[in-house]
N, CA, C and O atoms as CSV, one atom per row, in Angstrom:
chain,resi,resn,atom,element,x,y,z
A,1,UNK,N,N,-20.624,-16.686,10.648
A,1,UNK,CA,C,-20.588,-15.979,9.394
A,1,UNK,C,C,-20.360,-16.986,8.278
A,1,UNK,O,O,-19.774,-18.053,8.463
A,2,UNK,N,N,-20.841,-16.602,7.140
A,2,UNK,CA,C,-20.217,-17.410,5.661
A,2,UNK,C,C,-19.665,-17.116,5.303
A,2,UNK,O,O,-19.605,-15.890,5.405
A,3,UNK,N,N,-18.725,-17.704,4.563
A,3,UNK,CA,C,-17.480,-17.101,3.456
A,3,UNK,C,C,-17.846,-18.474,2.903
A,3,UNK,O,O,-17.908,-19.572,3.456
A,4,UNK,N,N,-18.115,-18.009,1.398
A,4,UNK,CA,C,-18.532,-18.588,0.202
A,4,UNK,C,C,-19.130,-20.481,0.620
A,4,UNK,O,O,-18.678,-21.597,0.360
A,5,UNK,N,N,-20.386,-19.933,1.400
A,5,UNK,CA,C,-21.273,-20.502,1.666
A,5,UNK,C,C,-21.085,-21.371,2.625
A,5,UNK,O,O,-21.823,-22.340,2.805
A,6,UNK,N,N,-19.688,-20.985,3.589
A,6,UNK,CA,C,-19.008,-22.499,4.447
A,6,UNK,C,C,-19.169,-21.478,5.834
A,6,UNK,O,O,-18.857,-20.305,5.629
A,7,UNK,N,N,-19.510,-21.736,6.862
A,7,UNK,CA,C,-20.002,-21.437,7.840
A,7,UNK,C,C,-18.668,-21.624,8.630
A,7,UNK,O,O,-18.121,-22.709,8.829
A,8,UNK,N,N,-18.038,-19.876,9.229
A,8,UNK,CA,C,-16.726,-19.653,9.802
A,8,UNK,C,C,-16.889,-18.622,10.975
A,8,UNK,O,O,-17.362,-17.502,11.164
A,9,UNK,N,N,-16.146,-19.755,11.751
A,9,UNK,CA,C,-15.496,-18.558,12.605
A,9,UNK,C,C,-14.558,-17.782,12.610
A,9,UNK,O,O,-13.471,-18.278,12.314
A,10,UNK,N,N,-14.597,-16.281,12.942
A,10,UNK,CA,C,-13.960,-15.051,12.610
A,10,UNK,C,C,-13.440,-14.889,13.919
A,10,UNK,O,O,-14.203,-15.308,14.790
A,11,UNK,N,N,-12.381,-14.413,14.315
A,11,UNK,CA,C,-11.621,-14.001,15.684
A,11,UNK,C,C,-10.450,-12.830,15.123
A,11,UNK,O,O,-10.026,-12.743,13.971
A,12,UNK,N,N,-10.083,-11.998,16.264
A,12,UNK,CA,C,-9.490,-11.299,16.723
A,12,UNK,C,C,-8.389,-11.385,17.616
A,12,UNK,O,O,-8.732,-11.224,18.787
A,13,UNK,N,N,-7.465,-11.539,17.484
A,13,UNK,CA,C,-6.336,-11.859,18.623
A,13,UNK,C,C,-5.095,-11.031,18.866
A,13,UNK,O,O,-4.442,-10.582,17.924
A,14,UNK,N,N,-4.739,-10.812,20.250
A,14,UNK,CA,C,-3.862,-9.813,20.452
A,14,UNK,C,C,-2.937,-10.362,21.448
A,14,UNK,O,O,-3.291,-10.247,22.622
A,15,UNK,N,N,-1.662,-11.019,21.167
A,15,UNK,CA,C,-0.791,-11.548,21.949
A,15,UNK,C,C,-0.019,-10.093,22.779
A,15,UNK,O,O,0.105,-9.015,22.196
A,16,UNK,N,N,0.231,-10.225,23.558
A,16,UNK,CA,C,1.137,-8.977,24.266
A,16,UNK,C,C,2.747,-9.359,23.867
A,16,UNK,O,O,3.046,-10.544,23.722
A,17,UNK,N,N,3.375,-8.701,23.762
A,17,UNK,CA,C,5.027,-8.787,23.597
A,17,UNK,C,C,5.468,-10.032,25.189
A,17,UNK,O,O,5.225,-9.904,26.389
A,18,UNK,N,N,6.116,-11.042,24.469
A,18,UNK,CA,C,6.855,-11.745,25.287
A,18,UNK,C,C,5.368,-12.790,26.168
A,18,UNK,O,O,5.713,-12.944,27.340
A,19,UNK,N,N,4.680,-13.120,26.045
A,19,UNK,CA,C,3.249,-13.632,26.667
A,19,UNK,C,C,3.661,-15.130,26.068
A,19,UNK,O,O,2.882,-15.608,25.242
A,20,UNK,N,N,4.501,-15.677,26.330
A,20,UNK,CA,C,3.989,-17.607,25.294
A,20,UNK,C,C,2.947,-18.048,26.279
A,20,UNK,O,O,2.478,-19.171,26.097
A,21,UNK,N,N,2.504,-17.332,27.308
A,21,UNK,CA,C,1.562,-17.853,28.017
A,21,UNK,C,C,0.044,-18.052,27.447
A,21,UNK,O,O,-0.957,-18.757,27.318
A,22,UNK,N,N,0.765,-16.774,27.210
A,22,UNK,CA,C,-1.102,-16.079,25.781
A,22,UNK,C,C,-1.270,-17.173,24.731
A,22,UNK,O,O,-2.385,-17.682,24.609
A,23,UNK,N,N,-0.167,-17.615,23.891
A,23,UNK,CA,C,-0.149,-18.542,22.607
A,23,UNK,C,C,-0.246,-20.100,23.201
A,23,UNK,O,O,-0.437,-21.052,22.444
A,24,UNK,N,N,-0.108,-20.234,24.504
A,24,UNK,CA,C,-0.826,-22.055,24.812
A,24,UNK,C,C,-2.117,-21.360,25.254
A,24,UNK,O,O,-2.741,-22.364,25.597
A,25,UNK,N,N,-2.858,-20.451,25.457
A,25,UNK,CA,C,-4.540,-20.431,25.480
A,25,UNK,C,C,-4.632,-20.309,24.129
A,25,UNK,O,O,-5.551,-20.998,23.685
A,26,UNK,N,N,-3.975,-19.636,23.226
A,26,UNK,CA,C,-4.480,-19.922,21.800
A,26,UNK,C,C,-4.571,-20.593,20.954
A,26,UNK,O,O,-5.034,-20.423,19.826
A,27,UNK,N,N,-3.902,-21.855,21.682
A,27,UNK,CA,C,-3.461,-23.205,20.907
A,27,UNK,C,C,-4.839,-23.875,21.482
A,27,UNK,O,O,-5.682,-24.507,20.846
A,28,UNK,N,N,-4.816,-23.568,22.795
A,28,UNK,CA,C,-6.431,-24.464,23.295
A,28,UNK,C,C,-7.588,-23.783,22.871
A,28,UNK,O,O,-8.619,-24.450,22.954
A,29,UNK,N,N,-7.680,-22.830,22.511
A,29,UNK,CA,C,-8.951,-22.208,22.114
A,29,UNK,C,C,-9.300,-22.740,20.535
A,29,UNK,O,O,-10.321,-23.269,20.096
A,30,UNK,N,N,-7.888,-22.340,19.797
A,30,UNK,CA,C,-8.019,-22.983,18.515
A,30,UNK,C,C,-8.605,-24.794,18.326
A,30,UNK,O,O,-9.408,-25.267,17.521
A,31,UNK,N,N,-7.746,-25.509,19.515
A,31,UNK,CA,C,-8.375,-26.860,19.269
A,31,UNK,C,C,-9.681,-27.068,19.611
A,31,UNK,O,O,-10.333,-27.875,18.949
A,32,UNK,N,N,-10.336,-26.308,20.806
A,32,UNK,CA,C,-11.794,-26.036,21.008
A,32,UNK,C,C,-12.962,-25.633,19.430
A,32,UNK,O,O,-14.073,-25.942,18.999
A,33,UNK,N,N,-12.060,-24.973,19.149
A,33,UNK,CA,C,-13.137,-24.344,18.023
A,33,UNK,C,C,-13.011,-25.226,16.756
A,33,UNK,O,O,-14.077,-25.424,16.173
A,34,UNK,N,N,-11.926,-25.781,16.237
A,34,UNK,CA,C,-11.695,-26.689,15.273
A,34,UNK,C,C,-12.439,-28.304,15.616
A,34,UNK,O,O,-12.598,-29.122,14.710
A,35,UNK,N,N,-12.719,-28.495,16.607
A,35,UNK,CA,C,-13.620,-29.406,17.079
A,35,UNK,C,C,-14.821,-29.665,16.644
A,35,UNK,O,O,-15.269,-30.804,16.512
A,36,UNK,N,N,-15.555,-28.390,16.336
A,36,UNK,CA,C,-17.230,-28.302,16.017
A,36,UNK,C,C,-17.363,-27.168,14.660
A,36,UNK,O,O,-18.391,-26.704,14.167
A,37,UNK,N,N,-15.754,-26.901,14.234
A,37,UNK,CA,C,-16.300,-26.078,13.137
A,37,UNK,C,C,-14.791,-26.540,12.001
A,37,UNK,O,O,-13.658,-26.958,12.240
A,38,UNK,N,N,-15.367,-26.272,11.039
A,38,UNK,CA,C,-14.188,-26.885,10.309
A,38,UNK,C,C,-13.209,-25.492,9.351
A,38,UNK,O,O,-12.133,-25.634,8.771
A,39,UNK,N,N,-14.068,-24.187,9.479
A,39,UNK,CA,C,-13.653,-23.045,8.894
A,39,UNK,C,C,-13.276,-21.676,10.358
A,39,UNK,O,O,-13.921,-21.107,11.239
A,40,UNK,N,N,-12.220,-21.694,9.978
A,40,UNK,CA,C,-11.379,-20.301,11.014
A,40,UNK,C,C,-10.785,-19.349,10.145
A,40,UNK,O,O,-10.026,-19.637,9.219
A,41,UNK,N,N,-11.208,-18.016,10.517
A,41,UNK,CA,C,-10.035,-17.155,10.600
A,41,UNK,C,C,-9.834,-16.207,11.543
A,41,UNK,O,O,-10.658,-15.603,12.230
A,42,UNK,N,N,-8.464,-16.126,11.499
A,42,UNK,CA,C,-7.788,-15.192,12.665
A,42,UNK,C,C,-7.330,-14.062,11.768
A,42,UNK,O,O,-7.009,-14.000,10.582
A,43,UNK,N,N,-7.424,-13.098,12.865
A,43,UNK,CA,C,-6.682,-11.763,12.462
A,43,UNK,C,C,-5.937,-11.368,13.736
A,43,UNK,O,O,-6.511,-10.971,14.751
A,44,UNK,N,N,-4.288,-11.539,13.575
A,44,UNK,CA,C,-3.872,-11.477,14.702
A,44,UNK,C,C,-3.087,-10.700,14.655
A,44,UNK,O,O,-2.588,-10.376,13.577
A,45,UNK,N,N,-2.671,-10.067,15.992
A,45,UNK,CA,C,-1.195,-9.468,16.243
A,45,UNK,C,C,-0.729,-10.223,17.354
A,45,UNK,O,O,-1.300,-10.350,18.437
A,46,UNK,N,N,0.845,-10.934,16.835
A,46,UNK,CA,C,1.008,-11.773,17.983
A,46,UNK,C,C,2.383,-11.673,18.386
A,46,UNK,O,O,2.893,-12.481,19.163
A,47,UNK,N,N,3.130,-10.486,17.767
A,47,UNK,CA,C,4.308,-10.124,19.226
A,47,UNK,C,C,5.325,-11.593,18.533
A,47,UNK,O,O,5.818,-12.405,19.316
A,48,UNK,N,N,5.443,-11.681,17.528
A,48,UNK,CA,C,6.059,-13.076,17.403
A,48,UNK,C,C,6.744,-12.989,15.848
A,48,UNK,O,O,6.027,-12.787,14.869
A,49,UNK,N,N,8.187,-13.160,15.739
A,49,UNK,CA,C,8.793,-13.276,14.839
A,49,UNK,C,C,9.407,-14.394,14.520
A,49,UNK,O,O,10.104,-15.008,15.329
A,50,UNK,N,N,9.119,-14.940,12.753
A,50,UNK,CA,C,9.456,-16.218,12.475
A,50,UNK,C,C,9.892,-15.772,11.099
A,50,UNK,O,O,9.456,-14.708,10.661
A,51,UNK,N,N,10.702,-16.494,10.406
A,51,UNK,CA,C,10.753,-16.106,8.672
A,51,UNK,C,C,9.455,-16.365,8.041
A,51,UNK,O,O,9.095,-15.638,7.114
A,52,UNK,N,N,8.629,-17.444,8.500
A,52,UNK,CA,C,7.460,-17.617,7.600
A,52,UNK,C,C,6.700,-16.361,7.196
A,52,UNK,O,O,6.066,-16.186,6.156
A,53,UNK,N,N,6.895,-15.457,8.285
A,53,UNK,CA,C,5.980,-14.324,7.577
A,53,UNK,C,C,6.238,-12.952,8.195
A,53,UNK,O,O,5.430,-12.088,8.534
A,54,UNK,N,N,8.592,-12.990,8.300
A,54,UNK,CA,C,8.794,-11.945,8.387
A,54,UNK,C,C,10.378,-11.928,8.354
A,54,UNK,O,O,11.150,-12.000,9.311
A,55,UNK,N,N,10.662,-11.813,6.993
A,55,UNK,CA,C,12.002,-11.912,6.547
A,55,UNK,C,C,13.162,-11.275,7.290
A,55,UNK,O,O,14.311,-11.717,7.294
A,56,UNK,N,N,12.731,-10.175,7.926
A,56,UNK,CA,C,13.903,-9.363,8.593
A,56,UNK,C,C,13.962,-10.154,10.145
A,56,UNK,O,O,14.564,-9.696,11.117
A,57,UNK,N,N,13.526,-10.881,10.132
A,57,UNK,CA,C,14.293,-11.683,11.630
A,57,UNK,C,C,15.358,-12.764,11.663
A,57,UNK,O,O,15.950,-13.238,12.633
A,58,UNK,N,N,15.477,-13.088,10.137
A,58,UNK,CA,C,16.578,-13.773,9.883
A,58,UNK,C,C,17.321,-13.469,10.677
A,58,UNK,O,O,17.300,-12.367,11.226
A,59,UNK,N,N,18.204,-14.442,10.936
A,59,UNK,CA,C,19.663,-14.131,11.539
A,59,UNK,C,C,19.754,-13.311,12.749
A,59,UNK,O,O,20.842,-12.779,12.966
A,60,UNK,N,N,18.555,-13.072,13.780
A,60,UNK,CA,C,17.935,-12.318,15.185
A,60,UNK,C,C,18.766,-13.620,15.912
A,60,UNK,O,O,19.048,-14.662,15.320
A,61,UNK,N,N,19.064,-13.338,17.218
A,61,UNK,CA,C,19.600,-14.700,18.633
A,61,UNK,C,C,18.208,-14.847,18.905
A,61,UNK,O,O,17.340,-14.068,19.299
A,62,UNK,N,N,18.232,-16.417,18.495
A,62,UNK,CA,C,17.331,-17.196,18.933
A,62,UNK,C,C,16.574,-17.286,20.263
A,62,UNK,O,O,15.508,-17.832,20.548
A,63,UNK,N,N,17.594,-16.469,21.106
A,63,UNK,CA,C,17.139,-16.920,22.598
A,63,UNK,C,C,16.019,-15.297,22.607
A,63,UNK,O,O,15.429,-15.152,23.678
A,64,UNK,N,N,15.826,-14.514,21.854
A,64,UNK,CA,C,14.783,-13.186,22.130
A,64,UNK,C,C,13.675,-14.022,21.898
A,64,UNK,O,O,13.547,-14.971,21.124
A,65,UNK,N,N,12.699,-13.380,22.900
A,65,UNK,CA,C,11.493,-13.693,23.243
A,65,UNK,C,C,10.723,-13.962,22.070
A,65,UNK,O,O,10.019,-14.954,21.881
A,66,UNK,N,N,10.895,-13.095,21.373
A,66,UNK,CA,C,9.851,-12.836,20.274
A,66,UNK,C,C,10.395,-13.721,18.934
A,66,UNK,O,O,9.718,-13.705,17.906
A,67,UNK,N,N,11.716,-14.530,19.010
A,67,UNK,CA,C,11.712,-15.455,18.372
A,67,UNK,C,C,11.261,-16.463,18.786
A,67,UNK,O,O,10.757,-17.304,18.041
A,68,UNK,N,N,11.361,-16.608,20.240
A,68,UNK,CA,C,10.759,-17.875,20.572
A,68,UNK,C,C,9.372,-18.060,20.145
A,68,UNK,O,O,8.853,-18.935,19.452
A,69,UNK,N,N,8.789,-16.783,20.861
A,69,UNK,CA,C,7.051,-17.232,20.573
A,69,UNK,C,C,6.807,-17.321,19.021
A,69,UNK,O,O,5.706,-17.719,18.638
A,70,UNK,N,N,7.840,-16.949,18.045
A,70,UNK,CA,C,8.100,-17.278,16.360
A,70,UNK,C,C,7.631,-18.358,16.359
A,70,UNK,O,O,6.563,-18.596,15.795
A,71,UNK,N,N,8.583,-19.573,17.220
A,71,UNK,CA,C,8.292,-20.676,16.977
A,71,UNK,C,C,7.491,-21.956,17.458
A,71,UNK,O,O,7.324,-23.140,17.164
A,72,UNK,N,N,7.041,-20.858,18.508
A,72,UNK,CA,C,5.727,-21.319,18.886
A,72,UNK,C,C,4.752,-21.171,18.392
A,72,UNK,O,O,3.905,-22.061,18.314
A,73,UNK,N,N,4.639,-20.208,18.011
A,73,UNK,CA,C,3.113,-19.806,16.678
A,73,UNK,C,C,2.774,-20.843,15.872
A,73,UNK,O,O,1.774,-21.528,15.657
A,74,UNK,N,N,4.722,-20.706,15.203
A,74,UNK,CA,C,4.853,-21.805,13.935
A,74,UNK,C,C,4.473,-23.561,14.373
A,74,UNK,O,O,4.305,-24.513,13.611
A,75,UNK,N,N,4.438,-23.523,15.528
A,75,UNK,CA,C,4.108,-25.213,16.044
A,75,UNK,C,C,2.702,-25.199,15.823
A,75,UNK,O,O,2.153,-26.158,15.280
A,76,UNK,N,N,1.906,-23.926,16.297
A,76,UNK,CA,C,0.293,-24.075,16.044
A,76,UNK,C,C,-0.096,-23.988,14.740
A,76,UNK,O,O,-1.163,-24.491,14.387
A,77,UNK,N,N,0.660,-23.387,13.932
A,77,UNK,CA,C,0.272,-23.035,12.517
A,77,UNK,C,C,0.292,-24.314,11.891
A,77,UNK,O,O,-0.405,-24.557,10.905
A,78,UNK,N,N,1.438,-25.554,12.678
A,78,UNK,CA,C,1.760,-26.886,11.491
A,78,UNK,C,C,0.734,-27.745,12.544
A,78,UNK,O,O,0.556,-28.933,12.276
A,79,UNK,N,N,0.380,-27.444,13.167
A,79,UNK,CA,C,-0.790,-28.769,14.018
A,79,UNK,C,C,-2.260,-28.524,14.087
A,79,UNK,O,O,-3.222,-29.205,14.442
A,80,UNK,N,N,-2.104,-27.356,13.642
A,80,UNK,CA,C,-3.921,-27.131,13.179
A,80,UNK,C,C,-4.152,-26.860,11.667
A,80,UNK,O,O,-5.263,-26.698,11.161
A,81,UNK,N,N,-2.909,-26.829,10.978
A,81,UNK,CA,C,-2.628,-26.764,9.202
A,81,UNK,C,C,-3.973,-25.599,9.187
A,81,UNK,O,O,-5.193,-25.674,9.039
A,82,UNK,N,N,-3.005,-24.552,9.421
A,82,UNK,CA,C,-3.267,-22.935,9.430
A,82,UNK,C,C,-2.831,-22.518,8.428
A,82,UNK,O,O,-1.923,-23.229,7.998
A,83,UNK,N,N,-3.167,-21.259,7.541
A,83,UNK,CA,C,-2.333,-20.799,6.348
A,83,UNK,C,C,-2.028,-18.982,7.333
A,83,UNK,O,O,-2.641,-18.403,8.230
A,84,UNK,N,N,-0.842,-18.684,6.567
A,84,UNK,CA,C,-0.559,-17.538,6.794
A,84,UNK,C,C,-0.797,-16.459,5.273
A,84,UNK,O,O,-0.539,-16.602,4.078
A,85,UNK,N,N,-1.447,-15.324,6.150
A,85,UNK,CA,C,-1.776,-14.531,4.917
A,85,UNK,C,C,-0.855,-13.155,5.366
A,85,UNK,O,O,-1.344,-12.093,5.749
A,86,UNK,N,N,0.217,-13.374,5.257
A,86,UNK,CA,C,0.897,-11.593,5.951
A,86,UNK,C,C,2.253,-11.560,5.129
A,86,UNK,O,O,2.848,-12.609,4.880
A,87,UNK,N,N,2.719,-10.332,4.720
A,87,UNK,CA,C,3.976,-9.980,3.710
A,87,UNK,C,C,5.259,-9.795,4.960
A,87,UNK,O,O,6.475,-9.734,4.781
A,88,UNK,N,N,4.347,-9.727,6.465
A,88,UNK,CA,C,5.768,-9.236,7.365
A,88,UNK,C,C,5.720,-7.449,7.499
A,88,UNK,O,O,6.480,-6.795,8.213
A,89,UNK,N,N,4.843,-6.999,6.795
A,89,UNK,CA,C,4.864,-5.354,7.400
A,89,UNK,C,C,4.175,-5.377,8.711
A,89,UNK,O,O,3.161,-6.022,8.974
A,90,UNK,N,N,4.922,-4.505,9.601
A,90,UNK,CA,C,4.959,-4.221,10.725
A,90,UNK,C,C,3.647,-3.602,11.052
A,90,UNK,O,O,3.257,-2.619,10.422
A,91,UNK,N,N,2.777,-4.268,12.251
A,91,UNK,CA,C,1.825,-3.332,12.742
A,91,UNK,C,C,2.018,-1.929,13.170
A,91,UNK,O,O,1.106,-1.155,12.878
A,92,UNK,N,N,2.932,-1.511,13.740
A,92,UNK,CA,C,3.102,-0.726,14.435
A,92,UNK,C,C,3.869,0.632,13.536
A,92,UNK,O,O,3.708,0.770,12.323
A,93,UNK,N,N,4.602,1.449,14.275
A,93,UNK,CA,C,4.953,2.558,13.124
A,93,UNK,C,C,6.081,3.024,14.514
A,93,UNK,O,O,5.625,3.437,15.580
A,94,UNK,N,N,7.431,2.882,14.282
A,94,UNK,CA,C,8.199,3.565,15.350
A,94,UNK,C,C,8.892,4.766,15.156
A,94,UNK,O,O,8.602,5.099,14.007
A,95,UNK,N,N,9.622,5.576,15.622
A,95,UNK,CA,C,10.343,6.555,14.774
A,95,UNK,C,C,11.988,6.503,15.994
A,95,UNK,O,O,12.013,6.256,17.200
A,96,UNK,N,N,12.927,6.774,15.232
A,96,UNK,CA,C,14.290,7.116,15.878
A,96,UNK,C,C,14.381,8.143,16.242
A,96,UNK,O,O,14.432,9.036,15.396
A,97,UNK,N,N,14.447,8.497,17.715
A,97,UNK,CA,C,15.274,9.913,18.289
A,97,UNK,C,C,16.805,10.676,17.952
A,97,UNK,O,O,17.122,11.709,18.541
């Protein structure tokens, strides 16, 4: 596809809750594709909380899953110099019993 005349790849990604298994194939897929193309975007849901782009996990124990894979994301985001486009609203929609 083009976006303003630069020839990109578009993806879809869906990490499962607690998977860092899922985010090292996405780290290799990403270096695969950044290889032969110089434009990406992702649209992801990735089960992964970091402050960069979700304020209410501040101050969460580090040792929950979903901080970890936070900061695993955040390792791919600074080694493939990724931008984040998200305010932190929640995919999902839960309700209290």
């Amino acid at each position: 596809m083009l976006v303003d005349n630069v020839r990109t790849v578009i993806g879809s990604v869906y990490i499962p809750p607690g998977d860092i298994k899922a985010l090292d194939i996405l780290e290799s897929v990403i270096g695969r594709i950044l290889k032969v193309h110089d434009s990406l975007i992702i649209c992801m849901d990735g089960n992964s909380r970091n402050a960069l782009w979700d304020n209410s996990c501040i101050g969460l124990n580090q040792i929950r899953k979903s901080v970890q894979m936070g900061y695993k994301l955040e390792d791919i985001i600074d080694k493939y110099i990724l931008l984040i486009n998200n305010d932190g609203t929640a995919t999902y929609r839960s309700t209290e019993v």
